[in-house]
Each structure stands twice: as C-alpha cells, then as structure tokens.
C-alpha positions in Angstrom: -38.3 25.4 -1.7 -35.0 25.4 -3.2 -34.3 21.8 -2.7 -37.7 20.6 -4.7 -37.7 19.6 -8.0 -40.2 18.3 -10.2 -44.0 18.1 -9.4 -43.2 18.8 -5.7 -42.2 22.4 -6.5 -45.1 23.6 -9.0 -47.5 22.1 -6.0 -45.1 24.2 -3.5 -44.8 27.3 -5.9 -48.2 27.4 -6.4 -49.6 27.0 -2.7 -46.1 30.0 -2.2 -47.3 32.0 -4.9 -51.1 32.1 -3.2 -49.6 32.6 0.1 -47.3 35.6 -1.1 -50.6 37.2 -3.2 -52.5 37.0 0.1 -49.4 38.6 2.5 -48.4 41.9 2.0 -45.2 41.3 4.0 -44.4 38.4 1.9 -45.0 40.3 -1.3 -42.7 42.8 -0.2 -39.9 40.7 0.8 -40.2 38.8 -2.3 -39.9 42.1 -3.9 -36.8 43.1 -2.1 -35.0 39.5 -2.3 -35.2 39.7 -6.4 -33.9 44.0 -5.9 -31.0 42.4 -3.9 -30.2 39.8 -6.2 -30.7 41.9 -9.2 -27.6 44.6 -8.2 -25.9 41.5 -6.4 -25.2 40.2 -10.2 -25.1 43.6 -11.5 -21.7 43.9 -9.1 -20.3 40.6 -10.3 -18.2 41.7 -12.7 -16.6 45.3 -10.9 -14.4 42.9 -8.5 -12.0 45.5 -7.6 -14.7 48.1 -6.6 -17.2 45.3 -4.7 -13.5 44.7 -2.7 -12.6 48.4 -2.3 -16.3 49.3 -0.9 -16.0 46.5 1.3 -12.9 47.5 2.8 -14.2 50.9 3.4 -16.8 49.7 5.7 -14.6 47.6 7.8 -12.5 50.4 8.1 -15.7 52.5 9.3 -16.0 49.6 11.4 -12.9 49.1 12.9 -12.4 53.0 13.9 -15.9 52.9 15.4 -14.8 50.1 17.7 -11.4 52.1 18.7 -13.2 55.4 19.0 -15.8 54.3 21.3 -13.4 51.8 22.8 -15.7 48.4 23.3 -17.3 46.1 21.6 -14.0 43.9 21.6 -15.3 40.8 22.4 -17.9 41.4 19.0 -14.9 42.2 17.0 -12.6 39.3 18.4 -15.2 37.2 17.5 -15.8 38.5 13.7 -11.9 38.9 13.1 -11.9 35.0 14.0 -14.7 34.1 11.5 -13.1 36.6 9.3 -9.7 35.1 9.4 -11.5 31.1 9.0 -13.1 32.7 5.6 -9.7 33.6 4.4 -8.5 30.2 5.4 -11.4 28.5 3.6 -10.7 30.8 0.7 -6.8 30.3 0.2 -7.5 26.5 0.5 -7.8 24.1 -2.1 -11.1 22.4 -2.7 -8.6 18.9 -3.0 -6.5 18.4 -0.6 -3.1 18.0 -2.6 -1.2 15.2 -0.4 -4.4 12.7 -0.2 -5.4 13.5 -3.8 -2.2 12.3 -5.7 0.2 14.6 -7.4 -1.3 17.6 -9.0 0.8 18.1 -12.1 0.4 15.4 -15.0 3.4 12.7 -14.7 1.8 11.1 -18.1 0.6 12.0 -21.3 -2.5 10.8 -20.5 -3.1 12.4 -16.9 -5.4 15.6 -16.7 -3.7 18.9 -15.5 -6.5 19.5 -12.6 -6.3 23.6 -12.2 -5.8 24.9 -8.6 -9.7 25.3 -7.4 -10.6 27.3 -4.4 -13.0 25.6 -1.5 -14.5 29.2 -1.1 -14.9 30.9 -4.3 -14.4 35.1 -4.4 -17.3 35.9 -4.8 -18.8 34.3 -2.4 -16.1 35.3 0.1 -16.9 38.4 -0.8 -20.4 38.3 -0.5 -20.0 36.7 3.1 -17.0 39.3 4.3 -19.5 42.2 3.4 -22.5 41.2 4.7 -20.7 40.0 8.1 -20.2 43.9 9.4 -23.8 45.0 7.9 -25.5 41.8 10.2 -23.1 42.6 13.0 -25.1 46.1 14.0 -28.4 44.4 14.7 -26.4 41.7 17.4 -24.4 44.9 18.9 -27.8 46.3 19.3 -29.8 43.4 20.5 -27.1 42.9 22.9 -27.8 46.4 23.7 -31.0 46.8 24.9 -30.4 43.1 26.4 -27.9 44.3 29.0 -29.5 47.3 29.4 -33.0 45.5 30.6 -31.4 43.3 33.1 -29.3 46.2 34.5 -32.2 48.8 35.1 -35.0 46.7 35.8 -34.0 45.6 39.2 -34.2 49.4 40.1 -37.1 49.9 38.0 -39.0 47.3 40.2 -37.7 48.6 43.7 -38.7 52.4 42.3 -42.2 51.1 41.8 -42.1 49.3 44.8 -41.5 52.5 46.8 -44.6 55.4 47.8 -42.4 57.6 47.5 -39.2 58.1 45.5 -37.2 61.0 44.2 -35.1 60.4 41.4 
C-alpha cells in the first residue's frame, strides 16, 4: 500500500482498515508499527546518543561471539554487510569523475553540496537493527542443526524394543 496513490489507495485503505478491525493480530501490529515509528522520530534529533547506544550493543555483541567462541561465520557475514553500509554511506550520491567538476568554474554554475548515497540516519537505523535481527537467524539456525543432528538417533531409539539411554 505504500506505492498507491489516489483512488487506488482509499479503495485499498478501506478494504486494510476492514481487514485490520476484523484481525486482532493485525490491529496489534498496526499498533506496534505506529509505537515504533513514534520513538524512531522521537530519537531523530539525539544523533550522538542513537550512535553511542548502538555501539554498545555491538560491543555486547561482539564479546558474546568471543566468549562463547562461534558464531564466526554469522559475524563474518554481518561485518561484510556492515563494512558495504559504511561504503554506501561515505559515498557520494554522484559519482564525481562522470558528473563533471563539482566546484563552480563560472558565475553562473551551481555549487552542488557533497550528498551522501546512504544518509545517517538511515545508516543508522540499518546498523542497529542488523544485530537485533541477527538473534532470531542464530537461533533458527539453532534448532535447525540441532533437528538434523538428533533425529537420526531419535528414529533408531524408537526403532529399538529396548533401549537404555
């Protein structure tokens, strides 16, 4: 629904808006999604503590990892999508060299402002929520291994009359 426009989206909003008064799960998520996004902007403007708190739980996350020593394939993997965030945000959104010169040669040219592809808050926003969505994979992957590890000898204990563990 965020794409439509016009009459398409009072039709869809209203057939949404029945849909989400007859589903309590759908209420509720609704309910939670404007919570979120109402302390999401309410942290907008403290960028030094969003940062800082952030930090904190990678830290939390990165000792975890060395304490327990695994998960280092997880953690290869996020510091390599980490690492293309920062890449995406130290870029410009222009590329310089196929652009022209950036800096007015005439009176008339428009000084164009250095413009980030990824903007902060949005890296931020990204950067945070990657370790918070990275404990439901650790765990999926989990209870994954662990089910096609034990349930070969859960099948040949069942198997058996008798069995002694």
């Amino acid at each position: 629904m965020d794409g439509l426009y016009g009459e398409d989206a009072t039709i869809m909003g209203a057939l949404g808006g029945a849909a989400a008064a007859a589903n309590p799960a759908m209420k509720w998520r609704d309910n939670m999604a404007r919570k979120f996004q109402y302390y999401l902007d309410k942290s907008t403007p403290h960028a030094v503590a969003r940062w800082i708190g952030s930090l904190v739980v990678a830290a939390i996350y990165c000792l975890r990892a060395y304490y327990i020593q695994g998960f280092y394939i997880v953690t290869y993997g996020l510091g390599i999508y980490l690492l293309n965030l920062l890449i995406g945000f130290l870029s410009p959104q222009v590329d310089p060299e196929s652009e022209g010169p950036a800096l007015p040669t005439k009176g008339s040219d428009e000084f164009k402002p250095f413009i980030r592809r990824l903007p902060e808050f949005k890296f931020w926003c990204v950067f945070a929520t990657t370790f918070l969505s990275f404990f439901p994979i650790l765990c999926t992957i989990f209870f994954f291994v662990f089910t096609v590890t034990l349930l070969p000898r859960f099948i040949v204990c069942s198997s058996r009359e008798n069995f002694s563990l």
